[in-house]
N, CA and C atoms as a LAMMPS dump frame, in Angstrom:
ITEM: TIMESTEP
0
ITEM: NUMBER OF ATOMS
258
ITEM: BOX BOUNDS ff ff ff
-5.0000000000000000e+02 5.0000000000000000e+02
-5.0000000000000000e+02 5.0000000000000000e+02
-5.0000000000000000e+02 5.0000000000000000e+02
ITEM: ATOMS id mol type element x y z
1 1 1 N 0.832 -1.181 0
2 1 2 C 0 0 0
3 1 3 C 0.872 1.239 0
4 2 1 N 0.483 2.284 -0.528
5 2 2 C 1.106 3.616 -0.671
6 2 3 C -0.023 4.751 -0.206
7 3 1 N 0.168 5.571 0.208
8 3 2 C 0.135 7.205 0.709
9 3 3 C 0.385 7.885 -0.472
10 4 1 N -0.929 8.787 -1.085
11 4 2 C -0.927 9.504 -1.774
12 4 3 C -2.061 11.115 -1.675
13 5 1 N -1.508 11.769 -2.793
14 5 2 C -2.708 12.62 -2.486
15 5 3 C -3.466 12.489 -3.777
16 6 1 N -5.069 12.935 -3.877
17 6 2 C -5.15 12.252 -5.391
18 6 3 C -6.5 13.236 -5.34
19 7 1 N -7.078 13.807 -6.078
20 7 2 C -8.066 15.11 -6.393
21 7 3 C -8.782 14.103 -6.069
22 8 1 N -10.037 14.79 -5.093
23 8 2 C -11.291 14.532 -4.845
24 8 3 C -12.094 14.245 -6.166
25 9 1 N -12.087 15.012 -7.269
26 9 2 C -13.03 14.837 -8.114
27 9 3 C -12.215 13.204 -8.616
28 10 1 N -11.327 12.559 -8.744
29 10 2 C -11.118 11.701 -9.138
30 10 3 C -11.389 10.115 -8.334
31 11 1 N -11.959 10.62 -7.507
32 11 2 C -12.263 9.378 -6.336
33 11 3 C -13.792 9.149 -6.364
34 12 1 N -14.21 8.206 -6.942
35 12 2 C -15.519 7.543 -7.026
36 12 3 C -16.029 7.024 -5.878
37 13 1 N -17.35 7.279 -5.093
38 13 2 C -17.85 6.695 -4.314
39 13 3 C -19.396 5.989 -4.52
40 14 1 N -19.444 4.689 -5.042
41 14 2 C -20.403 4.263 -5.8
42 14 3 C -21.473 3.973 -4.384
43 15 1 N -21.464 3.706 -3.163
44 15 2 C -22.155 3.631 -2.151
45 15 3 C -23.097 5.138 -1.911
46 16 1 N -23.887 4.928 -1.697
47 16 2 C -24.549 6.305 -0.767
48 16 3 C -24.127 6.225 0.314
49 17 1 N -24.022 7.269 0.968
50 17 2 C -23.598 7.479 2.636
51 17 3 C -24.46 8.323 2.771
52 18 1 N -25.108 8.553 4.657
53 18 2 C -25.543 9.555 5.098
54 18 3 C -24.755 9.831 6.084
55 19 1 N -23.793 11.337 6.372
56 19 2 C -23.5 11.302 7.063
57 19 3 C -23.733 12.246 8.381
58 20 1 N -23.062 12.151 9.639
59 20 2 C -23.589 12.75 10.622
60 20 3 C -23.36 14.182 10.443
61 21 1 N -24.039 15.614 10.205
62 21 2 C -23.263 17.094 10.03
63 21 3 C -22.194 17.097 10.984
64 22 1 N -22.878 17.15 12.314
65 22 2 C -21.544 17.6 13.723
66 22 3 C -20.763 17.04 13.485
67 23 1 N -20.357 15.885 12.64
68 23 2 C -19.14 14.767 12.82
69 23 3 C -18.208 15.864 11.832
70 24 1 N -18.775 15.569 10.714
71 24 2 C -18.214 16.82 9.74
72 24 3 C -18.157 17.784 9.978
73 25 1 N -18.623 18.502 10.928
74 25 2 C -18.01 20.036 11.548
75 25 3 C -16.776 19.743 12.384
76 26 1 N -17.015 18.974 12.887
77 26 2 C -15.617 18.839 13.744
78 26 3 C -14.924 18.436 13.675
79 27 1 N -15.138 17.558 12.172
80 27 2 C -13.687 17.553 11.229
81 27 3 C -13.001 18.718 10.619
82 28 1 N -14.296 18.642 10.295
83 28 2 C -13.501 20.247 9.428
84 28 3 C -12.76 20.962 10.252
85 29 1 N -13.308 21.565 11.784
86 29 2 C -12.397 22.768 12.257
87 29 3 C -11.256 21.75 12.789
88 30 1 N -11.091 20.813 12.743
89 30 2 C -9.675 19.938 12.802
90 30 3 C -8.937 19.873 11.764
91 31 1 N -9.066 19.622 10.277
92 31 2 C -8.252 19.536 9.238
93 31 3 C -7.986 20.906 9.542
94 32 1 N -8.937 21.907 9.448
95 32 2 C -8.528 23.315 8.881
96 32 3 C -7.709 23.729 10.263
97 33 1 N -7.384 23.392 11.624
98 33 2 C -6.412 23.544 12.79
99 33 3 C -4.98 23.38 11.879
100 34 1 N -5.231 21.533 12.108
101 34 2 C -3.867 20.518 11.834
102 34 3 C -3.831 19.909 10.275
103 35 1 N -4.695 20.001 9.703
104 35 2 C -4.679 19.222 8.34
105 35 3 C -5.096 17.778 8.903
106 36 1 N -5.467 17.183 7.871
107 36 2 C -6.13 15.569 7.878
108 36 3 C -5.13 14.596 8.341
109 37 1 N -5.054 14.203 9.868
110 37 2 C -4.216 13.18 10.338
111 37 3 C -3.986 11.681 9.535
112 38 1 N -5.216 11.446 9.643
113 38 2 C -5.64 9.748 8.845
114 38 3 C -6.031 9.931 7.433
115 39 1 N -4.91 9.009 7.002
116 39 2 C -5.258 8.894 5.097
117 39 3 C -6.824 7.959 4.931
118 40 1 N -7.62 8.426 3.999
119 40 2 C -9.6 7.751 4.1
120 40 3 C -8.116 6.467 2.694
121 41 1 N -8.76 5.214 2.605
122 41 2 C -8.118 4.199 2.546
123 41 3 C -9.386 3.708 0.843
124 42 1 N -8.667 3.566 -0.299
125 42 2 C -9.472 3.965 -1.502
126 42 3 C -8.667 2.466 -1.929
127 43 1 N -9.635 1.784 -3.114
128 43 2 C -8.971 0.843 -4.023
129 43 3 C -8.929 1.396 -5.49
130 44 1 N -7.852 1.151 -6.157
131 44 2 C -7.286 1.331 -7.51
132 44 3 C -7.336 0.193 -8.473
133 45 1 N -8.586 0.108 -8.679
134 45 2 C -9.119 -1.014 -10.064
135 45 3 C -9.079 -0.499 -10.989
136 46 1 N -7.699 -0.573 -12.322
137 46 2 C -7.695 -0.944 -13.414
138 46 3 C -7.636 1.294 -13.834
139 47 1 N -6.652 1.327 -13.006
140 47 2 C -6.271 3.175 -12.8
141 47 3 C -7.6 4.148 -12.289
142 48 1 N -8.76 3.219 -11.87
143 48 2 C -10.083 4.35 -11.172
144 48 3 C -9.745 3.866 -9.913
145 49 1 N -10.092 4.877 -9.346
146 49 2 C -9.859 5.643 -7.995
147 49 3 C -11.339 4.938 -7.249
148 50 1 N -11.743 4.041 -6.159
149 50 2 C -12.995 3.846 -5.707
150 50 3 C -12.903 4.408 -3.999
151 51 1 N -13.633 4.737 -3.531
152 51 2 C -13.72 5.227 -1.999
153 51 3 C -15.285 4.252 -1.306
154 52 1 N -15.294 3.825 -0.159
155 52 2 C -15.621 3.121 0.591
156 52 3 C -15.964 3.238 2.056
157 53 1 N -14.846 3.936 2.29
158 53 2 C -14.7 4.469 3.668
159 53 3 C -14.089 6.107 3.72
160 54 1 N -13.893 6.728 4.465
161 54 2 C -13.341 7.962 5.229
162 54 3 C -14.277 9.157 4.326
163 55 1 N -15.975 8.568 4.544
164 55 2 C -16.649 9.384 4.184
165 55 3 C -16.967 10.95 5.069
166 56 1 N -17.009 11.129 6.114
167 56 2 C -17.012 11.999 6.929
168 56 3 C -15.507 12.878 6.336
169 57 1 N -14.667 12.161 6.856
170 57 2 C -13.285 12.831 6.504
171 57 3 C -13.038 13.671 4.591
172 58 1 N -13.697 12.867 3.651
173 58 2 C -14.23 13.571 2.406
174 58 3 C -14.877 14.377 2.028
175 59 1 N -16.14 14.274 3.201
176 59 2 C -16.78 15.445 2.795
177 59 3 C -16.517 16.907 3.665
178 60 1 N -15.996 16.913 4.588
179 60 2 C -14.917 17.186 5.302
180 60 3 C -14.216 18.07 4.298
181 61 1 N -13.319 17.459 3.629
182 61 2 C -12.317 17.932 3.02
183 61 3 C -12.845 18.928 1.552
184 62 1 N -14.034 18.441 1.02
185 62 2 C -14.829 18.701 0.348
186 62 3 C -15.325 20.395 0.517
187 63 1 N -15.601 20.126 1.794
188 63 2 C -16.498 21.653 2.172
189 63 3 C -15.409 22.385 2.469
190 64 1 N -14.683 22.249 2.773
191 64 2 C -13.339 23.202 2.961
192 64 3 C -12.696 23.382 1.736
193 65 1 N -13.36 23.268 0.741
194 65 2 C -12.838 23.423 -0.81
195 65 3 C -11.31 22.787 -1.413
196 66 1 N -10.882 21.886 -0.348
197 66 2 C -9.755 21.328 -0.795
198 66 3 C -10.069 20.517 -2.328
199 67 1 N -8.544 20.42 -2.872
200 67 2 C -8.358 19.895 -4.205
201 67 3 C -8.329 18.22 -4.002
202 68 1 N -7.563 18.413 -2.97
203 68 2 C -6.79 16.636 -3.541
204 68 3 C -6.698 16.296 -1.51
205 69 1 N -6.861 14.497 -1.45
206 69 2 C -7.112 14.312 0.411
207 69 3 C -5.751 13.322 -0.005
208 70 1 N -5.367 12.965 0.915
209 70 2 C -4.565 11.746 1.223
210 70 3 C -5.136 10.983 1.529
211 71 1 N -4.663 9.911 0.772
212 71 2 C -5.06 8.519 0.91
213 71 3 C -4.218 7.334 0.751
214 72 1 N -4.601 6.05 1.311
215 72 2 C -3.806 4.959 1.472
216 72 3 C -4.305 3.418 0.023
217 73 1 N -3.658 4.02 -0.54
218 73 2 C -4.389 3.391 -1.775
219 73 3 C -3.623 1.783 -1.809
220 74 1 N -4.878 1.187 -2.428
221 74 2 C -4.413 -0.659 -2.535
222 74 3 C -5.288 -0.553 -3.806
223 75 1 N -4.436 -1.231 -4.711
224 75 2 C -4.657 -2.141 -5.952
225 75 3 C -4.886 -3.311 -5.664
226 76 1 N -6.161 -3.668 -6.406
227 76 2 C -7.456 -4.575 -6.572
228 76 3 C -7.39 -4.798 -7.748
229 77 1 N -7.762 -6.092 -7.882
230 77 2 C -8.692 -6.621 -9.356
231 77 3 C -10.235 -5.878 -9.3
232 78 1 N -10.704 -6.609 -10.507
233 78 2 C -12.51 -5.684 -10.855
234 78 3 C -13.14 -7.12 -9.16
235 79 1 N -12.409 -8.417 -9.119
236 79 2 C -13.406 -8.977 -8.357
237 79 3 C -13.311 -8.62 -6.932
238 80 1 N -12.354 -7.938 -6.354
239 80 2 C -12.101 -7.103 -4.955
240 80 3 C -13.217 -5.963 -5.35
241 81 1 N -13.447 -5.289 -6.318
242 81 2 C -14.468 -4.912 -6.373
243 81 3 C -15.654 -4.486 -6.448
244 82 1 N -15.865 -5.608 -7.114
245 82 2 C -17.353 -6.757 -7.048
246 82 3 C -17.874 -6.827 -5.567
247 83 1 N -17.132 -7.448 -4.74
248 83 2 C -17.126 -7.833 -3.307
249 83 3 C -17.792 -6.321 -2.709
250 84 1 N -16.978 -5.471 -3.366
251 84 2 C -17.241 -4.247 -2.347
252 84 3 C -18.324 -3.325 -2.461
253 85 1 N -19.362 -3.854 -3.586
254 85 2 C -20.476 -3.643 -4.521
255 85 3 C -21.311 -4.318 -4.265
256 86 1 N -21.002 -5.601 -3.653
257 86 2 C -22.392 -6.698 -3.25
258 86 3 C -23.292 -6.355 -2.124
């Protein structure tokens, strides 16, 4: 696995999430303190970008108009992400 930074608009999140606002406020005035401690953890099937998790922390990063989050990216086949679609 690798640590990267990689534009929000390029990170697909095929799940719906609802998430909590306060959680995301108090991310936000934390990134925007210290910047984003924890990389949100994305798979790389076939050079697309998929997201799964560190939804709070995205949208987060999102509303604070950032470009690009860090992330801990792992390369997958299409059937790792099949699995993550079922």
């Amino acid at each position: 696995m690798e640590i990267r930074e990689i534009p929000l608009a390029q990170i697909r999140r095929p799940l719906p999430r609802t998430n909590d606002p306060e959680k995301v406020q108090d991310l936000m005035r934390s990134i925007s303190a210290v910047g984003l401690l924890e990389p949100i953890d994305v798979l790389e099937v076939e050079g697309q970008i998929y997201g799964f998790s560190g939804c709070h922390r995205f949208e987060a990063c999102q509303r604070l108009g950032h470009q690009t989050i860090k992330c801990r990216v792992r390369r997958a086949p299409q059937s790792v992400l099949r699995m993550h679609l079922a």
